[in-house]
N, CA, C and O atoms as CSV, one atom per row, in Angstrom:
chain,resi,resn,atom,element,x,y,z
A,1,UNK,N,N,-7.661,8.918,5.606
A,1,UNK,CA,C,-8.430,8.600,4.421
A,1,UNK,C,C,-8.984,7.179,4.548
A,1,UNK,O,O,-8.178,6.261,4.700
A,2,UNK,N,N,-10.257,6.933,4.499
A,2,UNK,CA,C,-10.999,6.143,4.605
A,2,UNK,C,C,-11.461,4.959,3.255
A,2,UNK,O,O,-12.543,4.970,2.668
A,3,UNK,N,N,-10.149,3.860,2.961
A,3,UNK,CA,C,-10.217,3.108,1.883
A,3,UNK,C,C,-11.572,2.650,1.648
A,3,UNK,O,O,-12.525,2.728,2.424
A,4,UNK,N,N,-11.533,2.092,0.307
A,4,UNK,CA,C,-13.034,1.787,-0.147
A,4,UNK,C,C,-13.075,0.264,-0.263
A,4,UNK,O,O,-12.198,-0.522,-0.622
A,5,UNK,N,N,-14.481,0.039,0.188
A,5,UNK,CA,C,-14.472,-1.882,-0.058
A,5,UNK,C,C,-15.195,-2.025,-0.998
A,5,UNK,O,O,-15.680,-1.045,-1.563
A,6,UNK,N,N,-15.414,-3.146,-1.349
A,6,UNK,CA,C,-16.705,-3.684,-2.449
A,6,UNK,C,C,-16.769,-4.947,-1.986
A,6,UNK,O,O,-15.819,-5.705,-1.790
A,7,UNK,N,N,-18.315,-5.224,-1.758
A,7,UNK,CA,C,-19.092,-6.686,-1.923
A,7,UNK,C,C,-18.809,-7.706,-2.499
A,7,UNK,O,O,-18.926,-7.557,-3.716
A,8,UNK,N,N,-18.393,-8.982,-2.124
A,8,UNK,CA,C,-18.219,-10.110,-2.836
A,8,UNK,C,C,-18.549,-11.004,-2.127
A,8,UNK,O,O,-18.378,-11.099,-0.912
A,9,UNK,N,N,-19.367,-12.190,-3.298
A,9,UNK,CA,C,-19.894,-13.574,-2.207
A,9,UNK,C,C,-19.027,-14.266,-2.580
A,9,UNK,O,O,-18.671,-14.336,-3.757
A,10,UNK,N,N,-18.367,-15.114,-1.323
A,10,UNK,CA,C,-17.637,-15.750,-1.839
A,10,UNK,C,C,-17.869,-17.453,-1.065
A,10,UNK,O,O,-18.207,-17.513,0.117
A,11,UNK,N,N,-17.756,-18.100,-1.480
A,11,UNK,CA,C,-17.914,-19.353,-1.414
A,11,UNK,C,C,-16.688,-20.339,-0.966
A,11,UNK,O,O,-15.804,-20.662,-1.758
A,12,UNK,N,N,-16.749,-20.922,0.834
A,12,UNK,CA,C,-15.907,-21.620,0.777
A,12,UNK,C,C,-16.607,-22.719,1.299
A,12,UNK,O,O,-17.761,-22.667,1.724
A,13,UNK,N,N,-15.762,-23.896,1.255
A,13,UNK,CA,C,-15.970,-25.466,2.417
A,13,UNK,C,C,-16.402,-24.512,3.666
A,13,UNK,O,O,-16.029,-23.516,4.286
A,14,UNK,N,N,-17.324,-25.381,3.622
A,14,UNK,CA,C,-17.557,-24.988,5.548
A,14,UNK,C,C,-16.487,-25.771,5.965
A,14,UNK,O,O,-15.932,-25.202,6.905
A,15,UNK,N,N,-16.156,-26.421,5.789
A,15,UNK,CA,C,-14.794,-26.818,6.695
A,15,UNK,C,C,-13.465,-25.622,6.754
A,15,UNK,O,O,-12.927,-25.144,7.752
A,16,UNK,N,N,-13.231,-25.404,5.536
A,16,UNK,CA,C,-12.550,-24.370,5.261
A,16,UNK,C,C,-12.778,-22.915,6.187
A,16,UNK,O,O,-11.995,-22.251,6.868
A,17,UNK,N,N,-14.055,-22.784,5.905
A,17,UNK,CA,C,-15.060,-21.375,6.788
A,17,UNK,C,C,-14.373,-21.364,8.507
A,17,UNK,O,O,-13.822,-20.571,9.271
A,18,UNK,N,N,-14.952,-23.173,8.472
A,18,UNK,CA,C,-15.065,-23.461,10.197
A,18,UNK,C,C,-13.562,-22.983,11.045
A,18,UNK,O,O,-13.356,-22.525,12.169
A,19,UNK,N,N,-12.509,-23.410,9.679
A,19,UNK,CA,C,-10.940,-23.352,10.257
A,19,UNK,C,C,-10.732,-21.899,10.224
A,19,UNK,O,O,-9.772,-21.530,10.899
A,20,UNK,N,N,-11.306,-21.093,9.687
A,20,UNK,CA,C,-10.648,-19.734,9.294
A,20,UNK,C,C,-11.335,-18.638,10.312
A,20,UNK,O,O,-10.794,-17.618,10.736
A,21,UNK,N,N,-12.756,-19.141,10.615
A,21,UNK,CA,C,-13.251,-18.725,11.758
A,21,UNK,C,C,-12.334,-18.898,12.732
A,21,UNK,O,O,-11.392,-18.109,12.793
A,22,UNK,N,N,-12.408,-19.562,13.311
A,22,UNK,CA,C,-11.465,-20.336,14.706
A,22,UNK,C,C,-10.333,-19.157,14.506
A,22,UNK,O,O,-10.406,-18.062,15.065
A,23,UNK,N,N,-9.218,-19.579,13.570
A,23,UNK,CA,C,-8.142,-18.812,13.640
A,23,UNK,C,C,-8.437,-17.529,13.951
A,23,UNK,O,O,-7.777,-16.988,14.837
A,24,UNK,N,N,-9.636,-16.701,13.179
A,24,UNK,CA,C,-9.813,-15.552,12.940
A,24,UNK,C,C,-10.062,-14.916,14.662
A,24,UNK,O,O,-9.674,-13.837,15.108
A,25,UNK,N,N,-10.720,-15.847,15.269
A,25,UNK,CA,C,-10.871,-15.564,16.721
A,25,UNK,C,C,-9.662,-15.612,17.199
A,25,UNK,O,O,-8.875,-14.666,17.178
A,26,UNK,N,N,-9.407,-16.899,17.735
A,26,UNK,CA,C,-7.728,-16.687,17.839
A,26,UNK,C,C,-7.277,-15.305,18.038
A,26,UNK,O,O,-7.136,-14.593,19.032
A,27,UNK,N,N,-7.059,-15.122,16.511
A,27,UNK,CA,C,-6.295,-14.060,16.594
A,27,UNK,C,C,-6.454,-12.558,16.579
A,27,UNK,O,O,-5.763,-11.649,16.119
A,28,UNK,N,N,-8.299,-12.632,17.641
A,28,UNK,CA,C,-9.026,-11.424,17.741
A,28,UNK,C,C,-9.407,-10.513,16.342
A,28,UNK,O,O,-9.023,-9.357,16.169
A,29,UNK,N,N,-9.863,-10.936,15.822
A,29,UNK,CA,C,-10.371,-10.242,14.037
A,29,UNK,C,C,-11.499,-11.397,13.614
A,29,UNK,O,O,-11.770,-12.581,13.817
A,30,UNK,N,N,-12.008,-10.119,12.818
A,30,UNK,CA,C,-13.124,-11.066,12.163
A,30,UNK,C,C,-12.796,-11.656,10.973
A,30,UNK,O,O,-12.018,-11.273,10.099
A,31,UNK,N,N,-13.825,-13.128,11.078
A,31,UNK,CA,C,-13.400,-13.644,9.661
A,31,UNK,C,C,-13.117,-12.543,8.382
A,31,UNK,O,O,-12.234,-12.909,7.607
A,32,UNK,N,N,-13.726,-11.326,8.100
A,32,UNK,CA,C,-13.700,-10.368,7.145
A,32,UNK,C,C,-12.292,-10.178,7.001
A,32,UNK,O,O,-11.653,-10.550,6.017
A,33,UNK,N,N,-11.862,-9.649,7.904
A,33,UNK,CA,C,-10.751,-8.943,8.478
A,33,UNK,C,C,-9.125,-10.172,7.604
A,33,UNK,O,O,-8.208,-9.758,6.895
A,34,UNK,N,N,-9.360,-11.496,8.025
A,34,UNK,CA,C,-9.201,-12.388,8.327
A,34,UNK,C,C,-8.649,-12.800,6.964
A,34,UNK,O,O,-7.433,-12.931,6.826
A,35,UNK,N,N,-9.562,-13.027,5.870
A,35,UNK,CA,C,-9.510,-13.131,4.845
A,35,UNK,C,C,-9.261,-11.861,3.940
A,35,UNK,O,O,-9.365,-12.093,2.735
A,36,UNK,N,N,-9.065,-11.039,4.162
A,36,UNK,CA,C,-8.538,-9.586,3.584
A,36,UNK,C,C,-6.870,-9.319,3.539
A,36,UNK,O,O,-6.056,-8.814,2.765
A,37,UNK,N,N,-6.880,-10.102,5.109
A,37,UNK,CA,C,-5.281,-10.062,5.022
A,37,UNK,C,C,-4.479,-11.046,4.230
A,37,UNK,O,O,-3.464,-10.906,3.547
A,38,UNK,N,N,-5.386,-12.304,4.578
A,38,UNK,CA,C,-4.767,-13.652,3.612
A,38,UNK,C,C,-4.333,-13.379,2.276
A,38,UNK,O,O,-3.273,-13.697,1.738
A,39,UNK,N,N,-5.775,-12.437,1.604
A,39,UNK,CA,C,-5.544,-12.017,0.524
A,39,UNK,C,C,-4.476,-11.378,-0.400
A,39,UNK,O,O,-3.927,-11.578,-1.484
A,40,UNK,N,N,-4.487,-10.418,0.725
A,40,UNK,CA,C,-3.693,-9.487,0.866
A,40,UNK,C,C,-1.849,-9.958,0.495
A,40,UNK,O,O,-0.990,-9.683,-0.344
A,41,UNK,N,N,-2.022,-10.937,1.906
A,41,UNK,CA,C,-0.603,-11.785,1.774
A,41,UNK,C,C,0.090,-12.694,0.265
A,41,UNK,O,O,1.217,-12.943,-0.162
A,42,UNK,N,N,-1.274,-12.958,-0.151
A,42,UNK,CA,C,-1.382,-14.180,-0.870
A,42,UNK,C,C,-0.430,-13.036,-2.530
A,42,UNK,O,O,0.594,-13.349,-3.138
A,43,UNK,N,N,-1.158,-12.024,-2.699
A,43,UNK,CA,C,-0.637,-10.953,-3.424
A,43,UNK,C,C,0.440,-10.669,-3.580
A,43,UNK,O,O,0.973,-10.551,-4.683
A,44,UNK,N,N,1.126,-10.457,-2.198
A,44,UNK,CA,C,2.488,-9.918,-1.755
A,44,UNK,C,C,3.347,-10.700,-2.348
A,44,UNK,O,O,4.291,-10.403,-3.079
A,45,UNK,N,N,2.731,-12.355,-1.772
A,45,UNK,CA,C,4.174,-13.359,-2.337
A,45,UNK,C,C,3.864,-13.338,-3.864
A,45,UNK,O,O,4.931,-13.331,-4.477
A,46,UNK,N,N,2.908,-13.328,-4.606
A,46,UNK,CA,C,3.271,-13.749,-6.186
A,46,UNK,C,C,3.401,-12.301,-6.813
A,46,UNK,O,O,3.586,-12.245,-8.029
A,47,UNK,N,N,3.309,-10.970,-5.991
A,47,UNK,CA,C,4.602,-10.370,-6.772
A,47,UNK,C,C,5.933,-10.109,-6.423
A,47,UNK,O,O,6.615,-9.154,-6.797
A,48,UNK,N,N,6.250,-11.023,-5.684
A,48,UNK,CA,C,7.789,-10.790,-5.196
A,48,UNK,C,C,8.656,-11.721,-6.190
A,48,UNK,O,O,9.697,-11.534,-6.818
A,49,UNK,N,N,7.428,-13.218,-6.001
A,49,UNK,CA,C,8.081,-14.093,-6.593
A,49,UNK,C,C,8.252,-13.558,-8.062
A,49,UNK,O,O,9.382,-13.728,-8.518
A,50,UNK,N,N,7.137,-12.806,-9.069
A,50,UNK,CA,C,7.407,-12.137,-10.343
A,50,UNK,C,C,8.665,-11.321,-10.725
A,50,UNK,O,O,9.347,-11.371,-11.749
A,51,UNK,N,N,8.854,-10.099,-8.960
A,51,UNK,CA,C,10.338,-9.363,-9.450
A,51,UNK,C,C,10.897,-10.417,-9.200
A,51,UNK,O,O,10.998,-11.019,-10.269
A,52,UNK,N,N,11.389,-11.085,-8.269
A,52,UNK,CA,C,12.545,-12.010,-8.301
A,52,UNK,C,C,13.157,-12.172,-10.015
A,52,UNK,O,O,14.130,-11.694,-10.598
A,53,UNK,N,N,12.028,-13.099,-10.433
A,53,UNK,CA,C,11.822,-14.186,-11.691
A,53,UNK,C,C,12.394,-13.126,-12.899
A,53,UNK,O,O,13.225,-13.383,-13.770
A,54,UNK,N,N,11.659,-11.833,-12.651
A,54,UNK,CA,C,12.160,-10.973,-13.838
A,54,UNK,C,C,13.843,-10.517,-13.402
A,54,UNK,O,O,14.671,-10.591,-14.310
A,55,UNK,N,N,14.182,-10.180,-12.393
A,55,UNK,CA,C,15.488,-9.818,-11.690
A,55,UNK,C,C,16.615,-10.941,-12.311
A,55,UNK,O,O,17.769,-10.874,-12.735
A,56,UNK,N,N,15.630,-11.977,-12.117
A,56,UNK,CA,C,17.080,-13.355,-12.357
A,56,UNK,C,C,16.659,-13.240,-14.161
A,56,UNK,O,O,17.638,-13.569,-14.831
A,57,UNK,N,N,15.709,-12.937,-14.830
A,57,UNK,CA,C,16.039,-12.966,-16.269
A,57,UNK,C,C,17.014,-11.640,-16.996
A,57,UNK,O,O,17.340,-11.618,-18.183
A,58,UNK,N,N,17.296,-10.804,-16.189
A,58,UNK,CA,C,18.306,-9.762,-16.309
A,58,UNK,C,C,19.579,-10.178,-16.165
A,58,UNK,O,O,20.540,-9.861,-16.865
A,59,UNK,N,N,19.549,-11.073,-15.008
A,59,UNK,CA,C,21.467,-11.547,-14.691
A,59,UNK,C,C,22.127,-12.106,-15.569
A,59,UNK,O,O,21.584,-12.959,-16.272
A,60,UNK,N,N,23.413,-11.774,-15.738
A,60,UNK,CA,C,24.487,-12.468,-16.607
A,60,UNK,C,C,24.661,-13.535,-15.783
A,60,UNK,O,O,24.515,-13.134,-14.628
A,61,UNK,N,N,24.977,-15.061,-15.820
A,61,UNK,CA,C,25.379,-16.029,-15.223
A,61,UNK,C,C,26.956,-15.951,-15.450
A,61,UNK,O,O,27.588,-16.613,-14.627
A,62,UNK,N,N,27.502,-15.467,-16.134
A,62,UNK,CA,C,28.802,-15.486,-16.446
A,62,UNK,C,C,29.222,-14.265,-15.583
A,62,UNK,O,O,30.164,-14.650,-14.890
A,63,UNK,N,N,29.054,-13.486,-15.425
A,63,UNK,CA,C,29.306,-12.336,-14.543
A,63,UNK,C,C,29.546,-12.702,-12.682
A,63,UNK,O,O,30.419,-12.431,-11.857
A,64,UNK,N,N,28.267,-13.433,-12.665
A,64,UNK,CA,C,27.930,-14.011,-11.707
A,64,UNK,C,C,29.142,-15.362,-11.487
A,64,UNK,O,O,29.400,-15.584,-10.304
A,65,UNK,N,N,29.760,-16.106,-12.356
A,65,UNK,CA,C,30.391,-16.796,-12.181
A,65,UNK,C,C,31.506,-16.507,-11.630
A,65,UNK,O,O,31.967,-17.070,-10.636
A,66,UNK,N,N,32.244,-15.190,-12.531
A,66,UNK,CA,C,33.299,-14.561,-12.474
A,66,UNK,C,C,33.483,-14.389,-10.758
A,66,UNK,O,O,34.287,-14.857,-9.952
A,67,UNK,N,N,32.136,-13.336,-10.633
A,67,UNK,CA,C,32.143,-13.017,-8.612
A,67,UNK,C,C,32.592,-13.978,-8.008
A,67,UNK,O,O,33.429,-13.885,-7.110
A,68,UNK,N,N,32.056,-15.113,-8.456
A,68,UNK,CA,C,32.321,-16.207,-7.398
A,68,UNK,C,C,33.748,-16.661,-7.659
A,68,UNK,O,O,34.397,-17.157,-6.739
A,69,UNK,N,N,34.204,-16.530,-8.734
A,69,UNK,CA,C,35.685,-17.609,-8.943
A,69,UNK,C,C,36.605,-16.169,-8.564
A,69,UNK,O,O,37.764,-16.334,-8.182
A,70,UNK,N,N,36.101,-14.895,-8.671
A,70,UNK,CA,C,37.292,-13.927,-8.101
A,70,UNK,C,C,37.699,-13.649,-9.178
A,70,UNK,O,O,38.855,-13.303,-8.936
A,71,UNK,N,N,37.570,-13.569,-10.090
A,71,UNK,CA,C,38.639,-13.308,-11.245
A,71,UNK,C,C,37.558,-12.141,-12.226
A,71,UNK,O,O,37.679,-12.124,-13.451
A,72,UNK,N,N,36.523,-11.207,-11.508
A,72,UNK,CA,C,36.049,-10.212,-12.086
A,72,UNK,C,C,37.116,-9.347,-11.739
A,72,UNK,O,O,37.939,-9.440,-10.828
A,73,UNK,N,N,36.890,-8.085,-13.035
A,73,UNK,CA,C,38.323,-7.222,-12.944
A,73,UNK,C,C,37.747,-5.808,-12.371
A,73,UNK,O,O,38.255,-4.738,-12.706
A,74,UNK,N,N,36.586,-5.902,-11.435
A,74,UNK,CA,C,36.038,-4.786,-10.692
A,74,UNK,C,C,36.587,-4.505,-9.483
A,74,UNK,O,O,36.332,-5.366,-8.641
A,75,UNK,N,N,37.351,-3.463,-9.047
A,75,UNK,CA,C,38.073,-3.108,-7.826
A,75,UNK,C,C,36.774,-3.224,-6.821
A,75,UNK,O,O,35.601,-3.033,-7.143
A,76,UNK,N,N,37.205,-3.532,-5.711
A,76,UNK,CA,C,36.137,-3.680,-4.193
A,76,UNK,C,C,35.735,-2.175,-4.281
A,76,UNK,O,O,36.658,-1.514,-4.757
A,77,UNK,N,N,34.367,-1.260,-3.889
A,77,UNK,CA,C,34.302,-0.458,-3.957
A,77,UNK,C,C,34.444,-0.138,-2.398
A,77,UNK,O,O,35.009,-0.965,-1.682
A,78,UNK,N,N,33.873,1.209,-1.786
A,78,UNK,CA,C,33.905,1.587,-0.628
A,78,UNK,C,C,32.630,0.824,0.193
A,78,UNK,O,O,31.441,0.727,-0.113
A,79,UNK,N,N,33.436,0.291,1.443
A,79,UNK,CA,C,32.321,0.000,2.312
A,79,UNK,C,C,32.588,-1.809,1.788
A,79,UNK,O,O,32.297,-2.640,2.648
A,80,UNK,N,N,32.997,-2.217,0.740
A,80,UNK,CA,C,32.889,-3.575,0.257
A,80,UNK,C,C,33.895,-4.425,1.415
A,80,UNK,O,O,33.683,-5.620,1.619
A,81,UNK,N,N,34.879,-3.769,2.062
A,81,UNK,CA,C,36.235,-4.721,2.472
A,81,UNK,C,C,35.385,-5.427,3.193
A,81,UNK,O,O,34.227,-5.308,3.593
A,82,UNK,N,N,36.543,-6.454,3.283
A,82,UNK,CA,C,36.061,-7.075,4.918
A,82,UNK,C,C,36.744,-7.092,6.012
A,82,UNK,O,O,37.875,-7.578,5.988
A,83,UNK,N,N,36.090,-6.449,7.465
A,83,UNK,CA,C,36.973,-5.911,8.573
A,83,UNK,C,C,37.055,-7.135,9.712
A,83,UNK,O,O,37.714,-6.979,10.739
């Protein structure tokens, strides 16, 4: 299946352009290519960093304390020991 693109002008520093070219050779891809992935990447991390952020507004810190001081009253389950 053959994803779909759409047109956009986008405007950088030619200095910016000049560096992203270069790399883009480098690393055999075209600037297009180049900046699709950046994009791409740039995406990835600010929704990881979002679950994280929502993940840690779920945690009990007190729960979490407990783990650490040992004194939670949850038996080790299977697979937990240490060999």
């Amino acid at each position: 299946m053959k994803s779909q693109t759409s047109n956009y002008a986008l405007r950088l520093l030619s200095s910016v352009k000049a560096e992203a070219e270069k790399v883009a050779a480098e690393e055999g891809t075209t600037l297009n290519q180049f900046i699709n992935v950046a994009v791409a990447e740039k995406l990835s991390a600010l929704r990881t960093e979002r679950y994280f952020r929502e993940r840690a507004e779920r945690g009990e810190l007190s729960a979490f304390e407990s783990f650490l001081d040992g004194t939670d009253d949850e038996p080790a389950g299977s697979g937990d020991d240490i060999r």
